[in-house]
C-alpha positions, 0 to 999 in steps of 0.5 A: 316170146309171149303167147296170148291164151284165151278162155270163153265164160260160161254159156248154155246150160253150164255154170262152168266152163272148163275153158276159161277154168283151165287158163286160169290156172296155166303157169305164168310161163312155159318153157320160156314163153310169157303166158296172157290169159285173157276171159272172153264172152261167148257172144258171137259180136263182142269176143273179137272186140276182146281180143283184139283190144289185147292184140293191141295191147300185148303185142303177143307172138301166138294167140291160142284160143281154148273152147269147150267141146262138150260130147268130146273125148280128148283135147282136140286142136283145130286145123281149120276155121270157116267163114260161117256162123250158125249158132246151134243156141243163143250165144250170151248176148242172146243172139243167134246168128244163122247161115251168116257169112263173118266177113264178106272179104275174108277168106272162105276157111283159114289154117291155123299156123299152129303145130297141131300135130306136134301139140296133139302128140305133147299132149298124148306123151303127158298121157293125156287123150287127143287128136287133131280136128278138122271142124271147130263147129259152127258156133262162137268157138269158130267164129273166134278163131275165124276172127283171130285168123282174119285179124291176122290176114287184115292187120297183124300179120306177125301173130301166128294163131289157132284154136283148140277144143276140151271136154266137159268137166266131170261136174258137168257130166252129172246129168249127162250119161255117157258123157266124157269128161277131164279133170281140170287138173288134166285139162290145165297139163294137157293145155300146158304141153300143147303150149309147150310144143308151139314154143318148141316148135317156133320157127320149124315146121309142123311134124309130118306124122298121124295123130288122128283126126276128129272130122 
């Protein structure tokens, strides 16, 4: 099995973004799996592009995307990606797309076709905070996992894919009061059990429990 792991460059405010700082450092394989990390730009017209030039490549089983959710508490892996860009600030490339549809003949939303309940309850067990979120928002980490999930539906339908958000880093909550934040280190193990649970679970489906929902 071979899993295609992503991870977004800085953007903002930020010099760091704990996304591609947490891929970076994942074990080369997990439970088996063959472990692609890739860095992606957070420019809403370029990341598919990226991907899917190492789609092409690599011919991966999985695709998971890893964004930053500054604000957010835990580990947070996406349900749903919408057909809809509005970019809250300019993406690096400078641009900021508003009440844009992604593609006129995709899909109003796609689910993703990982186990995100069993991924949130891994992460949990590795005592670690997380829950299962149903809005990747409207910025370039939807947009990623809306392109991945038309990719899948218009060229490579073997692929099973998702998205899942992290907090800050503890360094970029200096000058953000109440602010929550993860180490790397804990952001790399809550990363590699959710991994390790869409390994453990290919092929079966999803577990039929709550693990709570960011709405």
């Amino acid at each position: 099995m071979k899993i295609l792991v992503t991870g977004f460059d800085p953007f903002g405010e930020d010099r760091i973004n704990p996304a591609i700082e947490s891929v970076r450092r994942l074990p080369d394989t997990i439970d088996g799996a063959t472990i692609i990390k890739l860095e992606i730009p957070t420019k809403f017209d370029v990341s598919a592009d990226v991907v899917r030039a190492a789609i092409e490549r690599e011919q991966p089983d999985y695709v998971l995307n890893v964004g930053q959710a500054g604000g957010r508490f835990g580990l947070t892996p996406e349900r749903v990606a919408i057909n809809f860009d509005d970019g809250r600030i300019a993406d690096n490339a400078g641009f900021q797309p508003l009440n844009r549809t992604i593609h006129e003949d995709g899909e109003t939303a796609y689910f993703t076709q990982l186990p995100v309940k069993a991924m949130t309850r891994a992460i949990r067990a590795a005592g670690l905070p997380a829950a299962v979120s149903t809005t990747a928002g409207t910025y370039v980490c939807n947009h990623i996992m809306y392109q991945v999930q038309y990719m899948r539906d218009k060229q490579f339908p073997a692929i099973k894919a998702g998205f899942i958000h992290i907090p800050f880093l503890p360094e970029q909550v200096t000058n953000r009061p109440n602010t929550p934040a993860l180490s790397l280190d804990d952001a790399v193990a809550g990363l590699t059990a959710a991994i390790a649970a869409i390994v453990e679970r290919d092929g079966k489906p999803d577990i039929e429990t709550i693990e709570g929902t960011i709405a």
